[in-house]
DRENDO-1510 file (C-alpha; in Angstrom, 1 decimal, always signed):
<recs>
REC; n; res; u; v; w
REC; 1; UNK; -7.0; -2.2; -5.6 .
REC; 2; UNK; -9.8; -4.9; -5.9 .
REC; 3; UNK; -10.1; -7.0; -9.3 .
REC; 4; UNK; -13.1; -8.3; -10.3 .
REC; 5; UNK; -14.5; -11.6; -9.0 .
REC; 6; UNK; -13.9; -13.9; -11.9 .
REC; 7; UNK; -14.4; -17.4; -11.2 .
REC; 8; UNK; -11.4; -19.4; -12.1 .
REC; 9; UNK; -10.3; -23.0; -12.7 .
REC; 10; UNK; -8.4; -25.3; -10.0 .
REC; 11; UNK; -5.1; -23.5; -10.4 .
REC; 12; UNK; -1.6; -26.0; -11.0 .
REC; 13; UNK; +0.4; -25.9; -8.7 .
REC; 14; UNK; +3.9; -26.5; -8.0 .
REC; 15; UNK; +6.5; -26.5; -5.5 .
REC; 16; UNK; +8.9; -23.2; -5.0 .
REC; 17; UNK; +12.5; -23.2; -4.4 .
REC; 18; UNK; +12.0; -23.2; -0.3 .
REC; 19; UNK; +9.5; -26.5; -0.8 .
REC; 20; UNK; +5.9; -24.4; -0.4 .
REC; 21; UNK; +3.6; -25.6; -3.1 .
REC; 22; UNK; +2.1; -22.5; -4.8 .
REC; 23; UNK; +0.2; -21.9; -8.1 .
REC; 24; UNK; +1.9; -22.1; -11.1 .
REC; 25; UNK; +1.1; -18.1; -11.5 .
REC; 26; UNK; +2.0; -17.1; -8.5 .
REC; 27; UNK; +5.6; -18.3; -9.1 .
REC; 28; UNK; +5.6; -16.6; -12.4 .
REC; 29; UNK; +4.6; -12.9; -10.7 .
REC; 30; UNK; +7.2; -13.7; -7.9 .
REC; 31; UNK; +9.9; -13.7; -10.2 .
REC; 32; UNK; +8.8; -10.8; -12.1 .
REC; 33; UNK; +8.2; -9.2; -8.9 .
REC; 34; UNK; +11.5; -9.3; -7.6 .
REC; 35; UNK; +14.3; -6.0; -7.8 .
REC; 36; UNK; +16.0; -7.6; -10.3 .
REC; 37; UNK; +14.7; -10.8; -11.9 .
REC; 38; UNK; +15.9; -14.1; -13.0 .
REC; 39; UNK; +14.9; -13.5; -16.7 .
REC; 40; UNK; +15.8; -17.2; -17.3 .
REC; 41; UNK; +14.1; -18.5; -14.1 .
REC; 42; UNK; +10.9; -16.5; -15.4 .
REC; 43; UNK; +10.8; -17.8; -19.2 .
REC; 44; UNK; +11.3; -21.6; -17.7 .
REC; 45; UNK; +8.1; -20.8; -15.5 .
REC; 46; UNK; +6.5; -19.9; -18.1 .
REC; 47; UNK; +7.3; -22.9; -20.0 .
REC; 48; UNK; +6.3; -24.9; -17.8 .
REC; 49; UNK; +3.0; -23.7; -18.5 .
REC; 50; UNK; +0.2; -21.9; -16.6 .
REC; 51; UNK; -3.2; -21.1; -16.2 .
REC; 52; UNK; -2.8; -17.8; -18.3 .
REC; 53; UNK; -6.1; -16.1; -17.2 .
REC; 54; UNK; -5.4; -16.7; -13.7 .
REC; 55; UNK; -1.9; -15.3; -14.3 .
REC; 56; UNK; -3.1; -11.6; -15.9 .
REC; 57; UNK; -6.1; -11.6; -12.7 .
REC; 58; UNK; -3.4; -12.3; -9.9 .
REC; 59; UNK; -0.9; -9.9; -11.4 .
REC; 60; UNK; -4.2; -7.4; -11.3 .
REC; 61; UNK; -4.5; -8.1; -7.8 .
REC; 62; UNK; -1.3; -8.3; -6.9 .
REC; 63; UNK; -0.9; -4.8; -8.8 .
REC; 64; UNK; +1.9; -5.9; -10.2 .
REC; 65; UNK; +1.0; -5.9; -14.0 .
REC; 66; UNK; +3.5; -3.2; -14.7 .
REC; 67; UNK; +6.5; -5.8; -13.5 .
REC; 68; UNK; +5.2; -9.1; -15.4 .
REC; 69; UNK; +5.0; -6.9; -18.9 .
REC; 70; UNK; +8.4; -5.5; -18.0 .
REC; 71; UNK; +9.7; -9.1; -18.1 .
REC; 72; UNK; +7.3; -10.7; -20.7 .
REC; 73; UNK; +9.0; -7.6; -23.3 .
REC; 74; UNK; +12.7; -8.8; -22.1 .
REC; 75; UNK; +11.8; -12.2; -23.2 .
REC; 76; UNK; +9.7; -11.2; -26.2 .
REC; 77; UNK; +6.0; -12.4; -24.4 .
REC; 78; UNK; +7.4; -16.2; -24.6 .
REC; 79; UNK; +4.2; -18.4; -24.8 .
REC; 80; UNK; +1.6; -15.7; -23.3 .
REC; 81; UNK; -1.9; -16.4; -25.6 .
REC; 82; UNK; -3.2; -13.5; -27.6 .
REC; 83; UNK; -6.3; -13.0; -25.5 .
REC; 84; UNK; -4.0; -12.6; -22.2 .
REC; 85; UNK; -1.7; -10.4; -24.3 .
REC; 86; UNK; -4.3; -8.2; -25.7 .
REC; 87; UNK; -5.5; -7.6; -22.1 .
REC; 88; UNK; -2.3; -6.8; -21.1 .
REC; 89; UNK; -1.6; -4.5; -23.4 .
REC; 90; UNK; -5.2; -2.6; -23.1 .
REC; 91; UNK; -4.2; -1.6; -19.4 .
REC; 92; UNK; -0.5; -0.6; -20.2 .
REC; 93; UNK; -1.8; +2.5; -22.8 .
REC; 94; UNK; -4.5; +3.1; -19.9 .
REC; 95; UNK; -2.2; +3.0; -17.5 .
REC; 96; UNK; +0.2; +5.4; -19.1 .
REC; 97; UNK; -2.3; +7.9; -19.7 .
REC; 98; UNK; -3.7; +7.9; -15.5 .
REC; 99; UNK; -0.1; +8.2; -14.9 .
REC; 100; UNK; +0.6; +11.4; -17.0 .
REC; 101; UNK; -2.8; +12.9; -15.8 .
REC; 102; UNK; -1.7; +11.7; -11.8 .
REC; 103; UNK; +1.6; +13.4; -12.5 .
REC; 104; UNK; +0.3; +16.5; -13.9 .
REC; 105; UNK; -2.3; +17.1; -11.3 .
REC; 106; UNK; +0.6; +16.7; -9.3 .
REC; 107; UNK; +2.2; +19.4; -10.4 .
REC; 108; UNK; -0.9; +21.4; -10.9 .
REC; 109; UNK; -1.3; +21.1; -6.9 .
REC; 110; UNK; +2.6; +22.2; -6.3 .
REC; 111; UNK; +2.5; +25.4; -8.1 .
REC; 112; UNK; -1.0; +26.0; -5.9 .
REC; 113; UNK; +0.8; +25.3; -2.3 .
REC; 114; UNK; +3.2; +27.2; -3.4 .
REC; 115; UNK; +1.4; +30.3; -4.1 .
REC; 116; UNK; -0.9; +29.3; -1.2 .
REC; 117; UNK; +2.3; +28.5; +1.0 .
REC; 118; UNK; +1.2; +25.7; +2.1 .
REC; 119; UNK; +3.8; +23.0; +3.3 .
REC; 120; UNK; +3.8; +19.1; +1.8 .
REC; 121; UNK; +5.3; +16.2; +0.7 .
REC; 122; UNK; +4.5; +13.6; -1.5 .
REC; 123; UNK; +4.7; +9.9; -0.8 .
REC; 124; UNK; +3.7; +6.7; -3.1 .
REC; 125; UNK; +1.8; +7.3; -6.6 .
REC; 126; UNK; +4.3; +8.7; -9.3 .
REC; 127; UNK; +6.9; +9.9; -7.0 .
REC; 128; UNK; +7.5; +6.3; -5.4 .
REC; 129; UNK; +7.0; +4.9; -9.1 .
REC; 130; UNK; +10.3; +7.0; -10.4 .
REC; 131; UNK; +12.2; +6.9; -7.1 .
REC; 132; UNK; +11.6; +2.8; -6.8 .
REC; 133; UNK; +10.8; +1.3; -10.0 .
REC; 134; UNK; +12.7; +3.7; -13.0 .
REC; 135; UNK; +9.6; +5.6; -14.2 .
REC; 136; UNK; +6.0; +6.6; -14.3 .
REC; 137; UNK; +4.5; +3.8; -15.4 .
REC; 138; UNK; +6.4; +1.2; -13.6 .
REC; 139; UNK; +4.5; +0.8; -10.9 .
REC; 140; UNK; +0.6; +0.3; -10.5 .
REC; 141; UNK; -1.2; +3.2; -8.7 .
REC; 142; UNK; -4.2; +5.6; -9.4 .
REC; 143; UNK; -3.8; +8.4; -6.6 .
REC; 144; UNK; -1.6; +10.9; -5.2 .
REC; 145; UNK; -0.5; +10.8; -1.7 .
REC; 146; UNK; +0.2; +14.0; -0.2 .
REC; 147; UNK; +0.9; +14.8; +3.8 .
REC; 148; UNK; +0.5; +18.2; +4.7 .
REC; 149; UNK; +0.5; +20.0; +8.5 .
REC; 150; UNK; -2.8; +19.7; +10.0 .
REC; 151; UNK; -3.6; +23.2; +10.0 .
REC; 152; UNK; -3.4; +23.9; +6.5 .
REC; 153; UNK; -5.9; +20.8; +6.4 .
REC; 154; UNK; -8.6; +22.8; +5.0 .
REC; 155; UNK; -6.3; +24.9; +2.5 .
REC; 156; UNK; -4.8; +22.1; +0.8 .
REC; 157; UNK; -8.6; +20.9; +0.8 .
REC; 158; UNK; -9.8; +23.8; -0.9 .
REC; 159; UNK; -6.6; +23.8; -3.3 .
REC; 160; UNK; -8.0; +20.2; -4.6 .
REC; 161; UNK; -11.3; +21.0; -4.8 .
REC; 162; UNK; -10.5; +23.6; -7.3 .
REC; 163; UNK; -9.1; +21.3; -9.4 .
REC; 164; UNK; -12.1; +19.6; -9.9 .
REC; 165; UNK; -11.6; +17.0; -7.1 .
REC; 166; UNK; -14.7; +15.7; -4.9 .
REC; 167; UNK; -14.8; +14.1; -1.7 .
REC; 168; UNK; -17.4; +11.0; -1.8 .
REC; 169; UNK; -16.8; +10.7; +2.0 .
REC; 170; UNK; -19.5; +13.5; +2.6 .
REC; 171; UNK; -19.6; +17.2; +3.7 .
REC; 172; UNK; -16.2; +18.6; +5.5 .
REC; 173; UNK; -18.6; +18.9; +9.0 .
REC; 174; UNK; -19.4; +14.8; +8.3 .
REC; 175; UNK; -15.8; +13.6; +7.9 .
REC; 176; UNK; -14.6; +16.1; +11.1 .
REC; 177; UNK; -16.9; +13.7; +12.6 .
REC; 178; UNK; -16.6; +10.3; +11.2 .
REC; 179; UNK; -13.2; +10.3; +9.1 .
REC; 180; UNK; -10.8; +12.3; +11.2 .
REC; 181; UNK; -9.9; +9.5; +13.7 .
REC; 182; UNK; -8.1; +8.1; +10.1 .
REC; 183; UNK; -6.3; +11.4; +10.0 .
REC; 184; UNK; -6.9; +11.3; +5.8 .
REC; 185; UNK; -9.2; +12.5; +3.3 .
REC; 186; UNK; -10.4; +10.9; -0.1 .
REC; 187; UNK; -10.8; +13.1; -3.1 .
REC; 188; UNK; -12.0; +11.7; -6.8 .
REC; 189; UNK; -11.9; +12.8; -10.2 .
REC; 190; UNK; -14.2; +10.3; -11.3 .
REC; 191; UNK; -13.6; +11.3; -15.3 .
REC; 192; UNK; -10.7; +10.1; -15.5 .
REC; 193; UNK; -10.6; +7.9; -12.5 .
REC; 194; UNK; -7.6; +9.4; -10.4 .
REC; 195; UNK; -7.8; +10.3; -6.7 .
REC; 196; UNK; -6.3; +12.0; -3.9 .
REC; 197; UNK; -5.4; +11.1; -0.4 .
REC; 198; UNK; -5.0; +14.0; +1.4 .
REC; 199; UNK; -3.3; +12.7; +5.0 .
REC; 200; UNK; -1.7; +14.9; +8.0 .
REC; 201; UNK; -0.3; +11.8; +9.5 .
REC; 202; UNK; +0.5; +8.5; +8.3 .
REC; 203; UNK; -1.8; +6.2; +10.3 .
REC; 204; UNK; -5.0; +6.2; +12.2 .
REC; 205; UNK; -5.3; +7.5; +15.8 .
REC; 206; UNK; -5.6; +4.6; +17.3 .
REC; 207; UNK; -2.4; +3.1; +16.2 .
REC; 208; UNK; +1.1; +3.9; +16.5 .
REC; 209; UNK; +3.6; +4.1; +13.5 .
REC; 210; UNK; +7.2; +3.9; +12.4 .
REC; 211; UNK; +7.3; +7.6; +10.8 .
REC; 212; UNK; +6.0; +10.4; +12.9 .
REC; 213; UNK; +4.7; +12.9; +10.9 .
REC; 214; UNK; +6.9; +15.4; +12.4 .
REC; 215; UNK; +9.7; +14.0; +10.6 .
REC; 216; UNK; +8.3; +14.6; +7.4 .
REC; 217; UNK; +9.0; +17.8; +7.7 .
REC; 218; UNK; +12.9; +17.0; +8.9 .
REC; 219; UNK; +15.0; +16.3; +5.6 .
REC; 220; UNK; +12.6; +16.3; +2.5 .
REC; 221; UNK; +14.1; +15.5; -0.8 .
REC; 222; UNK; +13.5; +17.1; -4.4 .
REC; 223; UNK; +12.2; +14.9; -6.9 .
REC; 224; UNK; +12.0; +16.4; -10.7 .
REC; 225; UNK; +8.8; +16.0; -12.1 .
REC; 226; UNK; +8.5; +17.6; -15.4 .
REC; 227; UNK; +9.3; +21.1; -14.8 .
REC; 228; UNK; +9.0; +21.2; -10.6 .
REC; 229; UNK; +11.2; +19.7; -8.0 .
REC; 230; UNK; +8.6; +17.9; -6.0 .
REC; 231; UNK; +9.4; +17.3; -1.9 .
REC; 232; UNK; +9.5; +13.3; -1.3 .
REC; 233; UNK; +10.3; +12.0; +2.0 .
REC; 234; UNK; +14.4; +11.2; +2.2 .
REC; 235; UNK; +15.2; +7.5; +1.9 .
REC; 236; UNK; +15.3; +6.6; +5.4 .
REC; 237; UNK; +11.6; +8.0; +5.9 .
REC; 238; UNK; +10.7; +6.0; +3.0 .
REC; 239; UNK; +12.1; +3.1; +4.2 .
REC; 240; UNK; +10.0; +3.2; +7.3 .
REC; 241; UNK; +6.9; +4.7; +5.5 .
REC; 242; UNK; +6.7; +1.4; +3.6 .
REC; 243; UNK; +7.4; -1.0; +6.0 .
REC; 244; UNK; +4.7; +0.4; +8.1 .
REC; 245; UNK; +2.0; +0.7; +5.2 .
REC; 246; UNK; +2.6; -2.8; +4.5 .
REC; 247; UNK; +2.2; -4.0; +7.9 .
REC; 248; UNK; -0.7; -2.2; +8.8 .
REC; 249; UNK; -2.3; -3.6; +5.3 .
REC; 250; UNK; -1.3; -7.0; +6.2 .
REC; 251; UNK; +1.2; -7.4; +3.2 .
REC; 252; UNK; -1.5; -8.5; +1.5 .
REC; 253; UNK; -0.5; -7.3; -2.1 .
REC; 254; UNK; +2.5; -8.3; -3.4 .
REC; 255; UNK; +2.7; -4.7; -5.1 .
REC; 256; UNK; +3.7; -3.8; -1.2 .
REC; 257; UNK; +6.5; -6.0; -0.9 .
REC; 258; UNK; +8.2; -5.2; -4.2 .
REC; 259; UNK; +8.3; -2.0; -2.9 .
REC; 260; UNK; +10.0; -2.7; +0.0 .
REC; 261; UNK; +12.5; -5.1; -1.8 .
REC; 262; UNK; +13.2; -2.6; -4.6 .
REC; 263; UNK; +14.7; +0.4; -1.7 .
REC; 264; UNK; +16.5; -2.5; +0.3 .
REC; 265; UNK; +18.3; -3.5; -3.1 .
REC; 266; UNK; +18.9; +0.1; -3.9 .
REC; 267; UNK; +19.8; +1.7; -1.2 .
REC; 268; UNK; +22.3; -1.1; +0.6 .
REC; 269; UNK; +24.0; +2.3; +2.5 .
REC; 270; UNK; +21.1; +3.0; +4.9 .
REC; 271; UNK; +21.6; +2.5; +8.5 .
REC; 272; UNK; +19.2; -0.1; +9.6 .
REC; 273; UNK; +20.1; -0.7; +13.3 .
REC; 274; UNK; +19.0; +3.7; +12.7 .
REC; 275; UNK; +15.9; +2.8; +11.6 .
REC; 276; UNK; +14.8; -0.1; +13.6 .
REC; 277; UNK; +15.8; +2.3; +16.5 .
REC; 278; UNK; +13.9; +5.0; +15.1 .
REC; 279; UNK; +10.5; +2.4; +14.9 .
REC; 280; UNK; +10.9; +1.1; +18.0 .
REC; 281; UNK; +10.9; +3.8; +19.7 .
REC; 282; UNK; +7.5; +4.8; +17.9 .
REC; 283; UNK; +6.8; +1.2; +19.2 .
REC; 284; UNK; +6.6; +0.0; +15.8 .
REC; 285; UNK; +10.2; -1.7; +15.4 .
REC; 286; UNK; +8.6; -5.2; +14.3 .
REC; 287; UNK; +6.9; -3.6; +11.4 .
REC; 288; UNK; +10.6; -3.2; +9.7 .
REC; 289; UNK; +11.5; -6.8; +10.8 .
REC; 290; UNK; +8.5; -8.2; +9.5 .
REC; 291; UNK; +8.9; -5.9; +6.2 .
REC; 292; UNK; +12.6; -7.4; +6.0 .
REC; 293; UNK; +11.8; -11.3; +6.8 .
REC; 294; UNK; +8.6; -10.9; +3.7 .
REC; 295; UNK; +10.8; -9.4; +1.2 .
REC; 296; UNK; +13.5; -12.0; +2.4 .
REC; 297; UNK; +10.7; -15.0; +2.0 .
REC; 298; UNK; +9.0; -13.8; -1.2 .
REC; 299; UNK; +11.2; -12.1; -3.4 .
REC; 300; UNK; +14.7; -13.6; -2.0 .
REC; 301; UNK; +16.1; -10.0; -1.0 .
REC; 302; UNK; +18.8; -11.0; +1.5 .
REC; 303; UNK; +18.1; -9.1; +4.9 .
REC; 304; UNK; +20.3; -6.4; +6.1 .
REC; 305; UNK; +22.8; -7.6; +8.0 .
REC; 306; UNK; +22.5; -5.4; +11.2 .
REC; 307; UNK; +19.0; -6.6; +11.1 .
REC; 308; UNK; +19.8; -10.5; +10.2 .
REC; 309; UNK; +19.9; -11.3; +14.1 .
REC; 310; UNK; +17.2; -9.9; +15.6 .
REC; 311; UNK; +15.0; -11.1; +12.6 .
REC; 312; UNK; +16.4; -14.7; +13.0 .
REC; 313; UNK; +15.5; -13.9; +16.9 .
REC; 314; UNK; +11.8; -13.3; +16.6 .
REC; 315; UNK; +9.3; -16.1; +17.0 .
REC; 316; UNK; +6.3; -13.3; +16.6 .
REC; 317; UNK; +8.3; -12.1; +13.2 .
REC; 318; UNK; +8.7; -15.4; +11.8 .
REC; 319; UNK; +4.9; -16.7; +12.6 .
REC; 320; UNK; +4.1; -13.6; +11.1 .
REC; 321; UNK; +6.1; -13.8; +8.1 .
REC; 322; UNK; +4.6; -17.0; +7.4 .
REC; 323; UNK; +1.2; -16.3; +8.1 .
REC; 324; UNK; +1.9; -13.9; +5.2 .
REC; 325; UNK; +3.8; -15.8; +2.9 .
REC; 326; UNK; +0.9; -18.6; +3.1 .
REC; 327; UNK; -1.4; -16.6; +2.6 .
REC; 328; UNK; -0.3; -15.3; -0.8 .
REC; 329; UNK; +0.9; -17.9; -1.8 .
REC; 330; UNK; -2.4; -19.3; -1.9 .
REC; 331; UNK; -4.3; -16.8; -3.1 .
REC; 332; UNK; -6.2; -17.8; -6.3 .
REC; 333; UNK; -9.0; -15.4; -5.8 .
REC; 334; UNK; -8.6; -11.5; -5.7 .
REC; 335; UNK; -7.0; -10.3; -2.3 .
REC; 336; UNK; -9.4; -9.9; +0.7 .
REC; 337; UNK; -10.5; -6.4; +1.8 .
REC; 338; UNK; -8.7; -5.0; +4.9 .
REC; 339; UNK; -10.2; -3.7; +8.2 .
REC; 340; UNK; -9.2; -1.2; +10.4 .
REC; 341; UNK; -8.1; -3.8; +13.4 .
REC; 342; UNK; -5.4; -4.8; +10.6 .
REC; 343; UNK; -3.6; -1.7; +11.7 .
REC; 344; UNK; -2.8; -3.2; +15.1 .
REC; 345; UNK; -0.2; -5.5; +13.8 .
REC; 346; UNK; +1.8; -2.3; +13.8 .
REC; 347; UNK; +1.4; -2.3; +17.4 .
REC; 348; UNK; +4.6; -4.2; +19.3 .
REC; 349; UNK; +3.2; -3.5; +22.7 .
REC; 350; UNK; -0.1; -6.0; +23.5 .
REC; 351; UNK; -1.0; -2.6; +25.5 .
REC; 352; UNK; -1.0; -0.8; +22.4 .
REC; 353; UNK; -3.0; -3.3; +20.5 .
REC; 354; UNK; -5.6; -3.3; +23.8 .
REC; 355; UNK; -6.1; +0.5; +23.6 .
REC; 356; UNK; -6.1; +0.8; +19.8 .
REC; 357; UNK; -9.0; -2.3; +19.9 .
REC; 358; UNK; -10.9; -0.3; +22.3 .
REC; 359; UNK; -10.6; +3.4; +20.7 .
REC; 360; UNK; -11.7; +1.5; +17.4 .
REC; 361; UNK; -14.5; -0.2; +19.2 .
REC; 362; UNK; -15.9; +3.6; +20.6 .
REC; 363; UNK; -15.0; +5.7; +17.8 .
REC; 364; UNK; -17.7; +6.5; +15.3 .
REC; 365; UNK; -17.1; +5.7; +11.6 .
REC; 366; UNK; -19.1; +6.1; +8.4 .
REC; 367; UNK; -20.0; +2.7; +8.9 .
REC; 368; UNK; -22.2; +3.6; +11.7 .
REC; 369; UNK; -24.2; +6.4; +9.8 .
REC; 370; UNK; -24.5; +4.2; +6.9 .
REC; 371; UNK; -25.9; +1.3; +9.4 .
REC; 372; UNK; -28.1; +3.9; +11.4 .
REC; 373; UNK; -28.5; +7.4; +9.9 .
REC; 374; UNK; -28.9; +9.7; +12.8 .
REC; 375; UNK; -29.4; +13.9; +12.2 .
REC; 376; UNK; -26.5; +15.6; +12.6 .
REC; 377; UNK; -28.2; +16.7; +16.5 .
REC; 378; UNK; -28.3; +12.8; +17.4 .
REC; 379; UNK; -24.6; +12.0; +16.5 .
REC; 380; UNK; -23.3; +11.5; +19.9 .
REC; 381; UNK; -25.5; +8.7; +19.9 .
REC; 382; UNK; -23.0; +6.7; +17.7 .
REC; 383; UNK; -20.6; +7.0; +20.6 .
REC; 384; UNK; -23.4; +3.9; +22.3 .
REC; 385; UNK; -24.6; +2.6; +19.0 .
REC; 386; UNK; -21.0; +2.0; +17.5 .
REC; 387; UNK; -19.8; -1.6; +20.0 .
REC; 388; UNK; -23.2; -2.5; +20.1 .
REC; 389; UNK; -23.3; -2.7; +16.6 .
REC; 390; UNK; -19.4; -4.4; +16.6 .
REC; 391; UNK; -20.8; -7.1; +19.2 .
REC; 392; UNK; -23.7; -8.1; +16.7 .
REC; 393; UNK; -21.5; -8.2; +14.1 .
REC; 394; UNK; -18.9; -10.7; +16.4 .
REC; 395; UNK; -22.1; -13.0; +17.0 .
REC; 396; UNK; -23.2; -13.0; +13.6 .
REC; 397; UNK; -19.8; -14.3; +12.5 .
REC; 398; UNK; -19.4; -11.1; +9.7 .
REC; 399; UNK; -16.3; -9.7; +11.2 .
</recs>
């Protein structure tokens, strides 16, 4: 989620409980952040006094707003200005209402597999809002995220379509060509601003991941959503969903490591040494260190104890961890976009990170058509075009 580029005043800054210096706001959406905050920690922070403005864009970048209102209405807005408040309060009635719509197009789409018997499950948007943070609203989203088999690709396609859902990523022959390497389609609903991602595996190609998408399929939960019992992936899917979406995003929004935090303090019965088997054998088993040594540096969610030695035994995990630590904690600007090569931090193997370079480097994207636009007869060509093109970026310096 991208916030508007606003330009802001030198933030304050001041120094957290670990001796980083970080602004003043960022401190404040920490602690707000966190499973369960330190309501008096928070209303001191805010005491303290902050650059307000900066605070309400951060927690939109962050997509965290829903958290810092959550504690600013336990401690009755404390010193917030009217102008922040206002702004605030403008996005929480918008936000409701894309929720309800996201969860009733949710809906909509179950009763349509169903007739259409077409297998899925849904992960993140509304279903990860009630499981992780105690409703609809409380967390920030504005699309569903739905994996299906990859033969009923089309079906489930045509099923969202109906509903008045577009792809804006061209016709289905152009992403079969361009988009499938990501193994996810984008549909928009640009009324009422909601989208679907339509995925038959949870990463691209080129990379591996914690969560095969096999084991979707495994030991689905029901989730009530209105009137329907909705499949979610189980807890321990979840667990290793999220800590490889984070990863491969970078950790980049705090919204990501909330999330993570929120089912580590939830769910204290899950079998980590399980699931850090379970990604390392999908060559992926940093991805849940690193997921557990960030929520352990940011939001002060102790790590699991089967996990605490191997963590404390990593020097790539801990370089990593604060790499991304720094780098949010400095953030006084709305978060950077991410590339695809970000998706080879998932990778634990350098092997897998050189042959996931190199498949991105000769796989065509949209990118390239936009760059160069070829007739559909003359699309092989992209196959030559595409690392050429990379290269020229490398020299420029706009990689």
């Amino acid at each position: 989620m991208d916030s508007p580029g606003i330009a802001l005043p030198e933030p304050e800054t001041r120094v957290d409980l670990a001796g980083h210096e970080v602004t003043a706001a960022f401190e404040i959406l920490r602690e707000a952040a966190r499973p369960q905050p330190d309501l008096g920690r928070f209303r001191q922070s805010l005491r303290e006094g902050t650059d307000y403005r900066l605070l309400v864009t951060l927690a939109a970048a962050h997509g965290v707003r829903p958290a810092l209102l959550d504690c600013l209405g336990q401690i009755s807005w404390g010193t917030l200005p009217a102008g922040e408040r206002a702004a605030l309060e403008r996005f929480r009635q918008y936000h409701l209402a894309r929720t309800l719509t996201l969860a009733g197009d949710l809906n909509g789409l179950a009763a349509a597999f169903a007739e259409r018997s077409i297998r899925y499950v849904a992960f993140k948007g509304p279903t990860l809002s009630l499981a992780l943070h105690g409703g609809l609203a409380g967390r920030e989203y504005n699309d569903l995220d739905l994996i299906v088999p990859p033969e009923q690709v089309d079906a489930a396609e045509e099923v969202i379509v109906s509903m008045g859902y577009q792809s804006p990523q061209g016709d289905r022959i152009f992403r079969q060509t361009f988009l499938a390497p990501q193994r996810q389609y984008a549909f928009v609903r640009d009324e009422v601003d909601t989208a679907i991602d339509l995925h038959w595996a949870f990463s691209g190609s080129h990379v591996p991941f914690p969560l095969a998408a096999a084991d979707a399929w495994d030991d689905p939960v029901a989730l009530t959503l209105g009137d329907r019992a909705i499949p979610v992936l189980s807890t321990s899917n979840l667990a290793l969903l999220l800590a490889g979406h984070g990863t491969k995003e970078g950790w980049a929004m705090l919204k990501w490591v909330s999330d993570f935090a929120r089912l580590v303090d939830l769910h204290p019965e899950l079998d980590w040494s399980d699931l850090y088997r379970r990604a390392r054998h999908r060559h992926c088993g940093e991805a849940i260190l690193l997921a557990c040594s960030v929520a352990q540096d940011l939001l002060r969610v102790p790590v699991p104890e089967a996990l605490v030695a191997l963590v404390a035994g990593s020097d790539r995990v801990r370089q990593r961890t604060a790499a991304v630590a720094a780098s949010l904690r400095a953030d006084t600007h709305p978060i950077r976009q991410i590339d695809h090569f970000t998706d080879l931090l998932l990778c634990d193997r350098r092997i897998d990170r050189i042959a996931g370079t190199l498949k991105l480097a000769f796989t065509p994207t949209a990118g390239d058509y936009a760059a160069l636009k070829l007739p559909p007869a003359f699309w092989g060509a992209y196959y030559v075009t595409r690392p050429c093109r990379l290269a020229l970026r490398a020299v420029l310096g706009r990689t």
